[in-house]
N, C-alpha and C positions, 0 to 999 in steps of 0.2 A: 676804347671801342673801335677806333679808325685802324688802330693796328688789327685787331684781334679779328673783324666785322669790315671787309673792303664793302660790301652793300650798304652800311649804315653811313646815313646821312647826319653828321656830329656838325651844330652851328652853335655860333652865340648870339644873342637874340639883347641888343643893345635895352636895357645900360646893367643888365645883372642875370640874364636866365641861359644856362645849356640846354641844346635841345639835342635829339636824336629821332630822328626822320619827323622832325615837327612838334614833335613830344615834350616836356620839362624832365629831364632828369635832375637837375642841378639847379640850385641858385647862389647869387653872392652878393653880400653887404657890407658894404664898407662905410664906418663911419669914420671923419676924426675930430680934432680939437687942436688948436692952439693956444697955449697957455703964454700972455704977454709975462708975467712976470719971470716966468724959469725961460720964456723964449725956447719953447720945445713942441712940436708938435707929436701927437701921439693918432696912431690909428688902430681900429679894431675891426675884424675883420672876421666873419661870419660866413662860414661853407657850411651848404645842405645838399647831401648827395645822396639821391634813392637807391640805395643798393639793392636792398632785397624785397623792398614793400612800392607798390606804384599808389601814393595817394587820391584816393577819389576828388577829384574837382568837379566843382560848379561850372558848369559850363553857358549859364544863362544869368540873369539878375547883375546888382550893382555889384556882387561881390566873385564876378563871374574869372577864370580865369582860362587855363587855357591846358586840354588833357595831359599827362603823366605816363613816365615810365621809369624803369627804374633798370642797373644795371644785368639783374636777374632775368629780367624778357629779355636779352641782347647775347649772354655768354655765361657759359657752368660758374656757381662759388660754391663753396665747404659751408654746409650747415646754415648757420642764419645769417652770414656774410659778416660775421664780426671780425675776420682776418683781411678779408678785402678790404673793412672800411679803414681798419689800424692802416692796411700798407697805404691808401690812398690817402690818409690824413698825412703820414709821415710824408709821400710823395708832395703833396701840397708845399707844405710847409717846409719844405727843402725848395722849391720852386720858388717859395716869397721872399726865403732868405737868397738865396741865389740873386735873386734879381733888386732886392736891396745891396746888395755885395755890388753888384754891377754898377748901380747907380749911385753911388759914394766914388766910384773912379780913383780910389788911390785914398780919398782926402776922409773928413769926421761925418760929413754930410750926405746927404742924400741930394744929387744934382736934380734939379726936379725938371727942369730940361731932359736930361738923358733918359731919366724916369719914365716921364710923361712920351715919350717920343715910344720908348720899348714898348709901354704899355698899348697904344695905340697902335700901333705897326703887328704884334702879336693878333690884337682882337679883331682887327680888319681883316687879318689871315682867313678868320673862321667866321665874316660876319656872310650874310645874305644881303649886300647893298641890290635897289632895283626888284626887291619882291615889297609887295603891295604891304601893309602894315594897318590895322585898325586902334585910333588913338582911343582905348577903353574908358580913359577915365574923363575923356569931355562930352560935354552935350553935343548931339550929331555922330558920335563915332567919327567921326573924322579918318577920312584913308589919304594916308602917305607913304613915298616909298624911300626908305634910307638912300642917301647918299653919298656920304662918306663922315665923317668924325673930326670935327678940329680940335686943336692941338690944345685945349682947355677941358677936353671931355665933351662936350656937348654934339649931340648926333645932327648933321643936317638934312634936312627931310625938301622933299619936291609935293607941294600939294597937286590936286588932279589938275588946278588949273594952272599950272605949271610955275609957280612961283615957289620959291625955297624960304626956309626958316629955321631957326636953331633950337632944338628940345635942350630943356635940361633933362636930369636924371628924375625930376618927380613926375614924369608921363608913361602911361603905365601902355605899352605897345601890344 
């Protein structure tokens, strides 16, 4: 959309949601495991991209989240956008292997230093650090404003009274 749409405002919205001018177009979930015995970790990896439908969200209550859009309010597709999603699944998943490629460096494994470093360095590109944030899922709404990501994942945040703290991924912003 940032190529296609110089107006649109394209962010990632820490620790899983794409936005487009404040909107949810996307989400992503990653889960993994490691298995002591085989000593392998395996990860699964979960894209949801609204192409052609912008689902209605809750905007109020506990289960409230945050308005929708989808590729179709942004730029033309062919019919019910089943050719756009194939190209953009295929685009994905060329980007995952790409950047596992990257971070194997030569050797059997995946450096999880080089990893983690890409990975972070990529999503700060497109985050919104210093806009205000509402923490959804605790008592208070609690407002903080991102301020940058350490090198474990975890986002770190300036509360109003100016004191910082580390979220993990289970706070829903």
């Amino acid at each position: 959309l940032r190529e296609r749409e110089a107006w649109a405002k394209v962010a990632v919205k820490w620790p899983n949601d794409i936005l487009v001018d404040d909107k949810k177009i996307a989400g992503i979930l990653i889960e993994n495991h490691y298995d002591e015995v085989a000593k392998e970790s395996w990860y699964l990896i979960g894209i949801g991209v609204n192409v052609a439908h912008a689902p209605k969200i809750d905007l109020i209550g506990p289960q409230r989240g945050r308005m929708s859009t989808c590729i179709a309010n942004h730029c033309d597709i062919e019919g019910d956008g089943m050719k756009m999603a194939q190209a953009l699944a295929f685009d994905i998943a060329k980007s995952i292997h790409d950047w596992v490629a990257a971070s194997i460096g030569g050797g059997e494994y995946v450096n999880i230093s080089i990893a983690s470093e890409a990975i972070i360095r990529e999503w700060s590109e497109w985050a919104e650090f210093g806009k205000e944030q509402v923490l959804r899922d605790k008592p208070g709404n609690a407002v903080v404003t991102p301020v940058g990501i350490e090198p474990d994942g975890r986002l770190r945040v300036r509360q109003r009274n100016g004191s910082e703290t580390l979220l993990a991924a289970d706070y829903l912003l």
